[in-house]
SEFIZA-3560 file (N, C-alpha, C; in Angstrom, 3 decimals):
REM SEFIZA-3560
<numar><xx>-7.888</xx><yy>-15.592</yy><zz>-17.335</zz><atom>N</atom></numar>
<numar><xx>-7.164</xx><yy>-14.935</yy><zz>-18.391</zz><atom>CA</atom></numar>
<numar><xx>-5.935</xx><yy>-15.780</yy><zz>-18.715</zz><atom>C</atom></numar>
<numar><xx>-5.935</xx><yy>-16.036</yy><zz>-20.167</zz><atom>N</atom></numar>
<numar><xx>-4.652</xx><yy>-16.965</yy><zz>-20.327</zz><atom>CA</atom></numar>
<numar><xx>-3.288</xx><yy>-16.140</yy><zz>-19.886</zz><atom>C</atom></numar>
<numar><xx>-2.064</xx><yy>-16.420</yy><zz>-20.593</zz><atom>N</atom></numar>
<numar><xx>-0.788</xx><yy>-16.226</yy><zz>-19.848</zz><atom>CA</atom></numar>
<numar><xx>-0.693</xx><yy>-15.238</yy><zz>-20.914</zz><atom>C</atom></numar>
<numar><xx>-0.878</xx><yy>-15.638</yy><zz>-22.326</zz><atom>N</atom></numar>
<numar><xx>-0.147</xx><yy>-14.563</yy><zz>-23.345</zz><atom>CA</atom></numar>
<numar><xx>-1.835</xx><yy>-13.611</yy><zz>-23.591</zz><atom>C</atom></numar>
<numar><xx>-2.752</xx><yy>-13.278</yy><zz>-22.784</zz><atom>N</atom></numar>
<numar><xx>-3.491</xx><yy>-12.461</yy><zz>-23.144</zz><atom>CA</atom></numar>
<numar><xx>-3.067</xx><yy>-11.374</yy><zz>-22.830</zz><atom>C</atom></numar>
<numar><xx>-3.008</xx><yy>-10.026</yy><zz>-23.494</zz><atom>N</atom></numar>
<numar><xx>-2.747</xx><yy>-8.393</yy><zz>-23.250</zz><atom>CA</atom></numar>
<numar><xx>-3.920</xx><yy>-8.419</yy><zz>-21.276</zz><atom>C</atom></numar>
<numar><xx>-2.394</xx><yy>-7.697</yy><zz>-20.863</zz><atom>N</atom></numar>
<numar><xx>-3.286</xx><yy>-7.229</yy><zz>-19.397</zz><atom>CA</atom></numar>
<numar><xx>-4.177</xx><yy>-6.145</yy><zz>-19.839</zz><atom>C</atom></numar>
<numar><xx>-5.103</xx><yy>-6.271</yy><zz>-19.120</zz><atom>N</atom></numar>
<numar><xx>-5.977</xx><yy>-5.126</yy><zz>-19.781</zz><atom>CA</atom></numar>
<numar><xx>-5.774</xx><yy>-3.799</yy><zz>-18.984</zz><atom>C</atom></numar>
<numar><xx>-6.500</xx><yy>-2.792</yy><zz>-19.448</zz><atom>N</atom></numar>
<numar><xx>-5.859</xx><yy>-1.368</yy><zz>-19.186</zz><atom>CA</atom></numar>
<numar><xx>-6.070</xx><yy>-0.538</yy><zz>-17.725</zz><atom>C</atom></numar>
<numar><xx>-5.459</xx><yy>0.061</yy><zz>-17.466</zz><atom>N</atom></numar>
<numar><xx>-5.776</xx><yy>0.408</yy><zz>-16.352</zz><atom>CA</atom></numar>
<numar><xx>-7.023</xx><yy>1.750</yy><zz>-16.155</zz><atom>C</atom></numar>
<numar><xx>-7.854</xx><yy>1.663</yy><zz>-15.551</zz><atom>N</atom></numar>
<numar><xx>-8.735</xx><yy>2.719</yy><zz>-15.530</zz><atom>CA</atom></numar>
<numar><xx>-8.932</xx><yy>3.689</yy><zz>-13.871</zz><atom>C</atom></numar>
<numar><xx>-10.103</xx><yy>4.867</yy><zz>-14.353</zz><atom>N</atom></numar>
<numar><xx>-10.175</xx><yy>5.153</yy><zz>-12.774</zz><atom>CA</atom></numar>
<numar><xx>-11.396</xx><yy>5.936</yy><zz>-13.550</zz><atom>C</atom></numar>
<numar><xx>-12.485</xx><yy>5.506</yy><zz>-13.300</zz><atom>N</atom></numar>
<numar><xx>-13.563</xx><yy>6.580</yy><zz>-13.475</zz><atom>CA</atom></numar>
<numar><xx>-14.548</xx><yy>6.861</yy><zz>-12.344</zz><atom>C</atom></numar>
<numar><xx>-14.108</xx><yy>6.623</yy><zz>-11.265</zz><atom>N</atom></numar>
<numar><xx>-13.916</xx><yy>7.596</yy><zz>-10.334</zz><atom>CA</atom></numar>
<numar><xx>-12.919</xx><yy>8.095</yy><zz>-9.471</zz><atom>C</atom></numar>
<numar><xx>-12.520</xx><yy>9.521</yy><zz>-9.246</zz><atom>N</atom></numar>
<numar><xx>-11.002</xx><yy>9.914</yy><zz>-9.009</zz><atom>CA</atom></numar>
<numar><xx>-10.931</xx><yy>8.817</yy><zz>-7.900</zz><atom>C</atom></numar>
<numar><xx>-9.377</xx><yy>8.483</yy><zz>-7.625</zz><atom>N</atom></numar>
<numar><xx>-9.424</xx><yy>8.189</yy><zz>-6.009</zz><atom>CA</atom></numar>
<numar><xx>-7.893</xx><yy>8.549</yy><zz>-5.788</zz><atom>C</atom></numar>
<numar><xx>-8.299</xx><yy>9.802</yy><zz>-4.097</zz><atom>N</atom></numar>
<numar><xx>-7.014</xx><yy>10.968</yy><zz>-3.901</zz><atom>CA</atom></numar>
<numar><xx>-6.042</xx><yy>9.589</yy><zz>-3.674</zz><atom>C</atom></numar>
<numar><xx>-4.829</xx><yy>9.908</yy><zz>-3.948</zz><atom>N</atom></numar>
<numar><xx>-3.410</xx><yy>9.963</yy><zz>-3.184</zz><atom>CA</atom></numar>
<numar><xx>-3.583</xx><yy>9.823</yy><zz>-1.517</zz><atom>C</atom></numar>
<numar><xx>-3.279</xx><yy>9.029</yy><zz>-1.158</zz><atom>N</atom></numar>
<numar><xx>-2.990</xx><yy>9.140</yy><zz>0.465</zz><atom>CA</atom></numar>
<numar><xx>-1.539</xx><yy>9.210</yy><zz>0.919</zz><atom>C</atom></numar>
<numar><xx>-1.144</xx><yy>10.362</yy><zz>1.455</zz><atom>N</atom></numar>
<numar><xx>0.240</xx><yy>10.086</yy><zz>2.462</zz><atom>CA</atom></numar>
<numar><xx>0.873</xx><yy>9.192</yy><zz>3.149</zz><atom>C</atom></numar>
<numar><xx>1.280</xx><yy>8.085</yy><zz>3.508</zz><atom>N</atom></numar>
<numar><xx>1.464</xx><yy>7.587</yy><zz>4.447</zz><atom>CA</atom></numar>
<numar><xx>3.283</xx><yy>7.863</yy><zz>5.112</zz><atom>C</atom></numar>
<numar><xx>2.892</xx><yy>7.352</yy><zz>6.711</zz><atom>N</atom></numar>
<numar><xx>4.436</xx><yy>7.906</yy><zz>7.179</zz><atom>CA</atom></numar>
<numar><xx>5.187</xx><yy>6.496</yy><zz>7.264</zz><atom>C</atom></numar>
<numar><xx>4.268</xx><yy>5.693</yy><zz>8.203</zz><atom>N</atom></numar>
<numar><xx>4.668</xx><yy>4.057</yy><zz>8.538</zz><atom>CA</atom></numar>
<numar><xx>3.172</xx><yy>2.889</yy><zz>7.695</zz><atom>C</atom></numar>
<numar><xx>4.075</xx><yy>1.879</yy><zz>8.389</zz><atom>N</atom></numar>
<numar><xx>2.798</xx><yy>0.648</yy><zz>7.607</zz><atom>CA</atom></numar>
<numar><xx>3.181</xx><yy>-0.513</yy><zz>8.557</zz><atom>C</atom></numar>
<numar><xx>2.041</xx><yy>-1.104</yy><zz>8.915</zz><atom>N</atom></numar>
<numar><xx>2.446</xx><yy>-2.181</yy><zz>9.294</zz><atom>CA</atom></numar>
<numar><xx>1.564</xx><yy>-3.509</yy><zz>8.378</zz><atom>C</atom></numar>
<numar><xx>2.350</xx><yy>-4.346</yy><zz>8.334</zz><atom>N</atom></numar>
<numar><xx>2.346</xx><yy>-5.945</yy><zz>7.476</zz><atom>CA</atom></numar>
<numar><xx>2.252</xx><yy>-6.857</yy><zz>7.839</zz><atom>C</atom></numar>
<numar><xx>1.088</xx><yy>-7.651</yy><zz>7.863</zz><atom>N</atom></numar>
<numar><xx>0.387</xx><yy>-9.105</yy><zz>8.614</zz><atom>CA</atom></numar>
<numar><xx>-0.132</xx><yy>-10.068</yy><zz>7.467</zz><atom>C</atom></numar>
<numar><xx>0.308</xx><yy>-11.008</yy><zz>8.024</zz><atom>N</atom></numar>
<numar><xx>-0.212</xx><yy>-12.341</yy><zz>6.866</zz><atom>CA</atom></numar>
<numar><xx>-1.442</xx><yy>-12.801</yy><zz>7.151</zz><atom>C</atom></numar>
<numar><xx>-2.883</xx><yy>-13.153</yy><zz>6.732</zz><atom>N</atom></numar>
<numar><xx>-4.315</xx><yy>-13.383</yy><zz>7.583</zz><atom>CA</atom></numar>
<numar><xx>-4.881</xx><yy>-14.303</yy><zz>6.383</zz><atom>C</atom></numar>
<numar><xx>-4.750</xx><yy>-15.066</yy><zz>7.074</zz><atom>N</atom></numar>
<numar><xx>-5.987</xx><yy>-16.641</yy><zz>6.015</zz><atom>CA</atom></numar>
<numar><xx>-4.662</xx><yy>-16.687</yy><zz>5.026</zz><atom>C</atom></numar>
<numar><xx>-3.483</xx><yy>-16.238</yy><zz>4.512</zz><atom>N</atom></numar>
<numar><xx>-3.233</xx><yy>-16.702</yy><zz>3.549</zz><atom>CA</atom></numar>
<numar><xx>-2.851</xx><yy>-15.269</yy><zz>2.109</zz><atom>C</atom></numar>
<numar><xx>-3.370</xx><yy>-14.342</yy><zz>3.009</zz><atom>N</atom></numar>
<numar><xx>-3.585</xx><yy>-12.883</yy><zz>2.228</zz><atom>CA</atom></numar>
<numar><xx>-2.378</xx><yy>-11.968</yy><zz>3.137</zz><atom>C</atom></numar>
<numar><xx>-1.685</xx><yy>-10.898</yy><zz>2.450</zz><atom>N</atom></numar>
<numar><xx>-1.329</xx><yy>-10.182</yy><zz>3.258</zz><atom>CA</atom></numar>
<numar><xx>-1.598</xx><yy>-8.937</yy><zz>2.868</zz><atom>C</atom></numar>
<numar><xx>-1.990</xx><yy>-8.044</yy><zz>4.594</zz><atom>N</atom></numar>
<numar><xx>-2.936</xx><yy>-7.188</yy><zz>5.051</zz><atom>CA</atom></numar>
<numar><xx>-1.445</xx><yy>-5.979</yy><zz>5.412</zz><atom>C</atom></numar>
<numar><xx>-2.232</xx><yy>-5.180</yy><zz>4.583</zz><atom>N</atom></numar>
<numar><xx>-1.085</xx><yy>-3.802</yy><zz>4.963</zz><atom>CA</atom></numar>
<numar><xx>-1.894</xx><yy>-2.932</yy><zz>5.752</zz><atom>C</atom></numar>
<numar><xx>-1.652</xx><yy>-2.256</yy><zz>7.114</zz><atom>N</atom></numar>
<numar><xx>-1.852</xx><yy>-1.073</yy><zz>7.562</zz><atom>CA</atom></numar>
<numar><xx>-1.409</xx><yy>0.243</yy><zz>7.408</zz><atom>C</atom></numar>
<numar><xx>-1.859</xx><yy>1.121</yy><zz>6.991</zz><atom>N</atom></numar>
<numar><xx>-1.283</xx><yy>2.384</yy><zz>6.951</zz><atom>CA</atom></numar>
<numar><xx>-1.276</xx><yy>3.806</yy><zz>7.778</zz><atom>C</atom></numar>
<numar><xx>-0.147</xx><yy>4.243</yy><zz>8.609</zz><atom>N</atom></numar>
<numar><xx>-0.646</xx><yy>5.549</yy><zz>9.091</zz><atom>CA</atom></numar>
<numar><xx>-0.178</xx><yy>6.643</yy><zz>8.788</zz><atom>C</atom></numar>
<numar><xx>-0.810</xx><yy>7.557</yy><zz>9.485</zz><atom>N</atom></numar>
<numar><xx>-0.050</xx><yy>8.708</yy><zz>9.613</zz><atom>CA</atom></numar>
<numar><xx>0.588</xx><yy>9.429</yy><zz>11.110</zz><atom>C</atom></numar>
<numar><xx>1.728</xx><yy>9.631</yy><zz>11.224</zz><atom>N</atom></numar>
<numar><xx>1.783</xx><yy>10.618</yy><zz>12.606</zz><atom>CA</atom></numar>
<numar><xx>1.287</xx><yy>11.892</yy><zz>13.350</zz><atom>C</atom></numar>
<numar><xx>0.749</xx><yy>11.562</yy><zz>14.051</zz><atom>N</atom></numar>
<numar><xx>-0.034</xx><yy>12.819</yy><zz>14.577</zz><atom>CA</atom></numar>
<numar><xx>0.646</xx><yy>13.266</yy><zz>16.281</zz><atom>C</atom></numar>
<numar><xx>1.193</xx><yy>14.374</yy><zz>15.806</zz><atom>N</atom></numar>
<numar><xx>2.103</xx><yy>14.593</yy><zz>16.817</zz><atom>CA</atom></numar>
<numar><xx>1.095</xx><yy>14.947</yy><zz>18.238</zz><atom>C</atom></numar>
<numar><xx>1.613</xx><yy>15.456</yy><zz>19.765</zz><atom>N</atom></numar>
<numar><xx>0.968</xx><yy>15.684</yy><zz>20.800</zz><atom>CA</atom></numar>
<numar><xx>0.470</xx><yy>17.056</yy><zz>20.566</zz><atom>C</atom></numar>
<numar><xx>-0.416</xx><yy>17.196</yy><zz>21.315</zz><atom>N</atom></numar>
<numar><xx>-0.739</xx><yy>18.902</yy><zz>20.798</zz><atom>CA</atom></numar>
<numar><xx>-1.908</xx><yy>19.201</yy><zz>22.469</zz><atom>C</atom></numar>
<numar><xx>-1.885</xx><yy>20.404</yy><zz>22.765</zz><atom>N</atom></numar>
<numar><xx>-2.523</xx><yy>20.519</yy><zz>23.916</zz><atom>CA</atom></numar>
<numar><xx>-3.960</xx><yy>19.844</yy><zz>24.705</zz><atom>C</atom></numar>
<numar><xx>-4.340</xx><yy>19.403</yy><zz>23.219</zz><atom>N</atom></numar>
<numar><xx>-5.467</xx><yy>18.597</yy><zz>23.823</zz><atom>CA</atom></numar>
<numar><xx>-5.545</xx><yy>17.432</yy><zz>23.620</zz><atom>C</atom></numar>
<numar><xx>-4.032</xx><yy>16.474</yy><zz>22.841</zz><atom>N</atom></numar>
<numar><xx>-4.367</xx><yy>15.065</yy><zz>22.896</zz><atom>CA</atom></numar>
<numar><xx>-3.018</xx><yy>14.640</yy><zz>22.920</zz><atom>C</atom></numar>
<numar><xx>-2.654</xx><yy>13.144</yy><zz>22.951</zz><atom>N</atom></numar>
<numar><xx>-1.724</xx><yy>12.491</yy><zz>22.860</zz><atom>CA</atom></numar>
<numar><xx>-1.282</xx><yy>12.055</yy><zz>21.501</zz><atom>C</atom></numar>
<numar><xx>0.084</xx><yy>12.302</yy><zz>21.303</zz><atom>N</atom></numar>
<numar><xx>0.561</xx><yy>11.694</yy><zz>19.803</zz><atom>CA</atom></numar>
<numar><xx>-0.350</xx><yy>10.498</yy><zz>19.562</zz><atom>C</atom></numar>
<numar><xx>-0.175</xx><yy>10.392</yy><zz>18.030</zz><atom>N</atom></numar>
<numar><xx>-0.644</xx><yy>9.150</yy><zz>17.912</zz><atom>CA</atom></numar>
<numar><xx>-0.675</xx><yy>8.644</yy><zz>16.473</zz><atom>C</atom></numar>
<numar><xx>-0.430</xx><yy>7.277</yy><zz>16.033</zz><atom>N</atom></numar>
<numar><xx>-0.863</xx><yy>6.925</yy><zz>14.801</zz><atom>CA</atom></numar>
<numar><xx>-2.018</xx><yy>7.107</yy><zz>13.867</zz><atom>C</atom></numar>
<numar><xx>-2.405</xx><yy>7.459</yy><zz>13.460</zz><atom>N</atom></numar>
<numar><xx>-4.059</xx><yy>7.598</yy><zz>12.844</zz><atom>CA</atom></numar>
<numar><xx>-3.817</xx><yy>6.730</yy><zz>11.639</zz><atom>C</atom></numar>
<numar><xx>-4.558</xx><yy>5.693</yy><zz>11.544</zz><atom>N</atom></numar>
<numar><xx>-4.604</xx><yy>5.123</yy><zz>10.350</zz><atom>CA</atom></numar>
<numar><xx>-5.421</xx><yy>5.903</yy><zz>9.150</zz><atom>C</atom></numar>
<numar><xx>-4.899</xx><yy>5.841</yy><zz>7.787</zz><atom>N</atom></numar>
<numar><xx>-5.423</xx><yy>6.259</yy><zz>6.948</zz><atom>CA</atom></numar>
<numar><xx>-5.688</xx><yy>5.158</yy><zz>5.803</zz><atom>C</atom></numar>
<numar><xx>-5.545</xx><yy>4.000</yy><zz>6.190</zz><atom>N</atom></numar>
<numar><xx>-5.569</xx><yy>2.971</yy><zz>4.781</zz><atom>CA</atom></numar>
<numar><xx>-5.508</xx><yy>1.758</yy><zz>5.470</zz><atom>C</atom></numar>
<numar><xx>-5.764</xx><yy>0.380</yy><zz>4.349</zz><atom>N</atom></numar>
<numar><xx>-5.737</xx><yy>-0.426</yy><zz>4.844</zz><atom>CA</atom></numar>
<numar><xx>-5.951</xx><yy>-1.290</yy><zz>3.097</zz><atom>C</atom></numar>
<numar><xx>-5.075</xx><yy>-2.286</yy><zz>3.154</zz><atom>N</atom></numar>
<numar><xx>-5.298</xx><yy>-2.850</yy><zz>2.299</zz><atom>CA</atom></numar>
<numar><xx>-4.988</xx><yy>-4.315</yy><zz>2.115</zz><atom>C</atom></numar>
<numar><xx>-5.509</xx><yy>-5.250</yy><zz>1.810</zz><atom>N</atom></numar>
<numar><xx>-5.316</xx><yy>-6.579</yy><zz>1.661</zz><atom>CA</atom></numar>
<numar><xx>-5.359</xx><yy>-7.385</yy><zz>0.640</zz><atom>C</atom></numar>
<numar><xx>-4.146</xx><yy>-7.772</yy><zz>0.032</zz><atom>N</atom></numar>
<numar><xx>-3.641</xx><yy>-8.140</yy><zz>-1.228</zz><atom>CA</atom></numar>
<numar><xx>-4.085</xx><yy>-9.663</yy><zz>-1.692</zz><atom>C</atom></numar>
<numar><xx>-3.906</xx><yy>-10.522</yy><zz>-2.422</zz><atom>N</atom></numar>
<numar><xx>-3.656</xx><yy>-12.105</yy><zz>-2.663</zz><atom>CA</atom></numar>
<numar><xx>-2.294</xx><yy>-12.284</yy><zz>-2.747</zz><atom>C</atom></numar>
<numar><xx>-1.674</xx><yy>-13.629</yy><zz>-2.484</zz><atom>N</atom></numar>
<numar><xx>-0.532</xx><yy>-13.437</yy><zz>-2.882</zz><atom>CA</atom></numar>
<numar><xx>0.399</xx><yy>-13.430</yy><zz>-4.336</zz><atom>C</atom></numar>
<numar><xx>-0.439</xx><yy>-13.366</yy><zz>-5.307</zz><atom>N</atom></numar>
<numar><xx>0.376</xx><yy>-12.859</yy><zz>-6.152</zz><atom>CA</atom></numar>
<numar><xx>0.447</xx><yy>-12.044</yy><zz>-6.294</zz><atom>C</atom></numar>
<numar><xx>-0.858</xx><yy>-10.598</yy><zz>-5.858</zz><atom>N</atom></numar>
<numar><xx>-0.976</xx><yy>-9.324</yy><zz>-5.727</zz><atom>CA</atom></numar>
<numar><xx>0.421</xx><yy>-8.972</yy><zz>-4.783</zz><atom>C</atom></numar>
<numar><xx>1.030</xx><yy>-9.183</yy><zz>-4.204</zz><atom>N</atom></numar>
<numar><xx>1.913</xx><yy>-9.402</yy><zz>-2.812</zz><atom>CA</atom></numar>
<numar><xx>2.985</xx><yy>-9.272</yy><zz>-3.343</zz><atom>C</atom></numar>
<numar><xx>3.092</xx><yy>-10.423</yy><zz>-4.263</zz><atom>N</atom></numar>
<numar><xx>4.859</xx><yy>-10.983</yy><zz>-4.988</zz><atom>CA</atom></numar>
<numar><xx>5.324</xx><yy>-9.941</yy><zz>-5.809</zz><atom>C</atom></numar>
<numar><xx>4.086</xx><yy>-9.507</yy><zz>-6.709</zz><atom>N</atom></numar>
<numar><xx>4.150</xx><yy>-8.414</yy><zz>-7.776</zz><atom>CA</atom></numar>
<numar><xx>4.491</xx><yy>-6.683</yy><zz>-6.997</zz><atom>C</atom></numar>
<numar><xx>3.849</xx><yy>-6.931</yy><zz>-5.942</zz><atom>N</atom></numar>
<numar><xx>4.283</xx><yy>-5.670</yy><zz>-5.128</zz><atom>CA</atom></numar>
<numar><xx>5.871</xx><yy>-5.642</yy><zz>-5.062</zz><atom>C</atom></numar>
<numar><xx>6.079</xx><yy>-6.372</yy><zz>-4.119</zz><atom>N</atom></numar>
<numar><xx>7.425</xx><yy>-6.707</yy><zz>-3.915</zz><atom>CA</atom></numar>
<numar><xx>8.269</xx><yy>-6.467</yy><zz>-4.694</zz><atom>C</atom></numar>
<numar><xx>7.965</xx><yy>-7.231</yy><zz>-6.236</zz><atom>N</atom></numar>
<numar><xx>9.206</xx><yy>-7.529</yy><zz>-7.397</zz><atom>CA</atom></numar>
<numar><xx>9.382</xx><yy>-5.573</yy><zz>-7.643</zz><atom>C</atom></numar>
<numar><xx>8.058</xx><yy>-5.128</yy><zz>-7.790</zz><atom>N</atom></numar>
<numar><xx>8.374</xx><yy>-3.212</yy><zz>-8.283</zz><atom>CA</atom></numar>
<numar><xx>8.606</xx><yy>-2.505</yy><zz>-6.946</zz><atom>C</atom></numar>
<numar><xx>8.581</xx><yy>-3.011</yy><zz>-5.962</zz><atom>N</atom></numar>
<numar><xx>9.335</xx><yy>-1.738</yy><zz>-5.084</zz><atom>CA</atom></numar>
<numar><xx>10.860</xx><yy>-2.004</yy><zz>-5.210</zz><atom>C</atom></numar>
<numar><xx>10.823</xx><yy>-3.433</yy><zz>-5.198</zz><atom>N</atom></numar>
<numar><xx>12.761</xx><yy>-3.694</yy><zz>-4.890</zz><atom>CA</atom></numar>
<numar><xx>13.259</xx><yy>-2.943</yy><zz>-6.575</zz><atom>C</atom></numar>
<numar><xx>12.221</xx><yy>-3.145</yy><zz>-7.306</zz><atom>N</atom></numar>
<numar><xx>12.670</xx><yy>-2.556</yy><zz>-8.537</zz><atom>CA</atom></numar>
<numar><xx>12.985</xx><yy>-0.948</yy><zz>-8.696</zz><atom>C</atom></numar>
<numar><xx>12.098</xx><yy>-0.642</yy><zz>-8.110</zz><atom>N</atom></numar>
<numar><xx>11.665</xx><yy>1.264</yy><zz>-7.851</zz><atom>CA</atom></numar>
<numar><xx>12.783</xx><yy>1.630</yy><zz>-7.128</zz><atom>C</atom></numar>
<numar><xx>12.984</xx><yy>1.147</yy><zz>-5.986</zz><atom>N</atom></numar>
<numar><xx>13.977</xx><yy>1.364</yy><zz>-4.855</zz><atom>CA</atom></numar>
<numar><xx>15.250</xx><yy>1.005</yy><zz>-5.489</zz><atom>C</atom></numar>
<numar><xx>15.727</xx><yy>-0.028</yy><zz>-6.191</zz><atom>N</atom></numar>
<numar><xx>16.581</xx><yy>-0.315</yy><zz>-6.840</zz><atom>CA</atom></numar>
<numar><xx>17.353</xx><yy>1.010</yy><zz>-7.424</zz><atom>C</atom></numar>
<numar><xx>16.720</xx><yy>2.128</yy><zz>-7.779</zz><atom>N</atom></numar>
<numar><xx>16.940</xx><yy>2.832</yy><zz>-8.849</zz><atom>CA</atom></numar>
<numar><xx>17.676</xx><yy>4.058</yy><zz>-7.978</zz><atom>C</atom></numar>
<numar><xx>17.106</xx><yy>3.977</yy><zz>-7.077</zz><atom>N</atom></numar>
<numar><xx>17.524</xx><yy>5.187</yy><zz>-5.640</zz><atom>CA</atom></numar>
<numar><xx>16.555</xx><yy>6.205</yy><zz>-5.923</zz><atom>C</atom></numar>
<numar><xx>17.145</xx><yy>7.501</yy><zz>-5.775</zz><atom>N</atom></numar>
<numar><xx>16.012</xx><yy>8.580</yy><zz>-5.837</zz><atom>CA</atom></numar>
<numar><xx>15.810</xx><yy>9.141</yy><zz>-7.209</zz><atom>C</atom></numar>
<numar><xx>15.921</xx><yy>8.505</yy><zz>-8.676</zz><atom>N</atom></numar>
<numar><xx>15.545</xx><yy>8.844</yy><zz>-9.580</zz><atom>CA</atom></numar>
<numar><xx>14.316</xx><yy>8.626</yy><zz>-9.494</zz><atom>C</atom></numar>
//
């Protein structure tokens, strides 16, 4: 895709839910970086706390940079 072509649109024709996450952990692999995602799962009478992963995702790095540039952007803003 050239530089001045329109990004094209964003779609979803099939739903896909929202996931929660509490923590994440972030690893660089071949050159890609690999996000983990969990959730906390507290102790309860029949098991031990624990992380449960719910996601997992692995970007390119410009997929990566572009992340980056809109959270510092998002976060930038505070809690608006």
């Amino acid at each position: 895709m050239a530089s001045h072509d329109p990004e094209p649109p964003l779609t979803e024709p099939v739903i896909v839910q929202d996931t929660f996450v509490e923590g994440a952990e972030v690893d660089s692999v071949n050159g890609e970086l690999r996000i983990v995602a969990w959730v906390n799962v507290p102790r309860s009478d029949a098991a031990d706390a624990e992380r449960r992963i719910v996601g997992r995702l692995v970007l390119t790095d410009g997929a990566a940079r572009a992340l980056l540039r809109d959270l510092r952007k998002v976060l930038s803003r505070g809690g608006q």
